[in-house]
C-alpha positions in Angstrom: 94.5 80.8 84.7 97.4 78.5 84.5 99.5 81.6 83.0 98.5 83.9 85.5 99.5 81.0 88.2 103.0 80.6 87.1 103.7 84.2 86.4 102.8 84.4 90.2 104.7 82.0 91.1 108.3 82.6 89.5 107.9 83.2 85.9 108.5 81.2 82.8 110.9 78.7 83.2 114.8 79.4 82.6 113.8 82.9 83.7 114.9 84.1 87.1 112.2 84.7 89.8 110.4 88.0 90.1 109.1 89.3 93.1 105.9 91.3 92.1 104.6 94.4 94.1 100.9 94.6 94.4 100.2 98.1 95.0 101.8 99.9 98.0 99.5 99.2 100.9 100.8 98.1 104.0 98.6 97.5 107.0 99.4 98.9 110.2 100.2 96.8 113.0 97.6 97.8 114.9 93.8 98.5 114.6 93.6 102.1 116.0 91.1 102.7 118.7 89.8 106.0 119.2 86.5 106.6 120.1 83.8 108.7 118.4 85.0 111.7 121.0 88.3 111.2 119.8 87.4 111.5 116.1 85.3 114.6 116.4 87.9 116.3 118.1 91.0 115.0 116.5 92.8 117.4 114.5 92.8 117.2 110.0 96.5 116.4 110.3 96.0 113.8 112.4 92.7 112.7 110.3 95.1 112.5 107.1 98.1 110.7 108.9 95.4 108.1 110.4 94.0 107.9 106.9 96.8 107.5 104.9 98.5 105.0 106.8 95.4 102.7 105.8 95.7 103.7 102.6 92.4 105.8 102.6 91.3 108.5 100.7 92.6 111.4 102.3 90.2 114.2 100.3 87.4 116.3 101.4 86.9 119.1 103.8 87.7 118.4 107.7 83.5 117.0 108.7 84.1 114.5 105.9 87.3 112.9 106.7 85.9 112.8 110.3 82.7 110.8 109.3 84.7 108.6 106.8 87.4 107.6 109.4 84.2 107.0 112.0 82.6 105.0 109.0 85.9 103.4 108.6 87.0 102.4 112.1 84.0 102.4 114.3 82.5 99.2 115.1 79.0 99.6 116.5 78.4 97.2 119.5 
């Protein structure tokens, strides 16, 4: 654990400091907020834009990227 604590950190000593990537997700500023209407209607291109910019699987036919993204961003109240 202590390795893995100061690779994180900067490195070994004497070495310079590395900035390490993890992966290439990047949330989205905001949350998006469409309603169940919206996603049952909403177009695949728009299904794969919405999807990838949340890093989400973007594979499937057109029905399952709608229930996924309804799985995904749907809160029930």
């Amino acid at each position: 654990m202590d390795s893995f604590a100061r690779r994180v950190a900067g490195g070994v000593k004497g070495q310079p400091r590395r900035q390490e990537k993890c992966g290439h997700f990047q949330m989205p500023l905001h949350y998006p907020r469409y309603s169940k209407t919206d996603y049952e209607t909403m177009p695949e291109t728009n299904l794969d834009r919405l999807l990838s910019e949340y890093g989400l699987p973007v594979i499937g036919d057109v029905e399952q990227k709608r229930k996924f993204a309804m799985g995904a961003f749907l809160w029930r109240h």
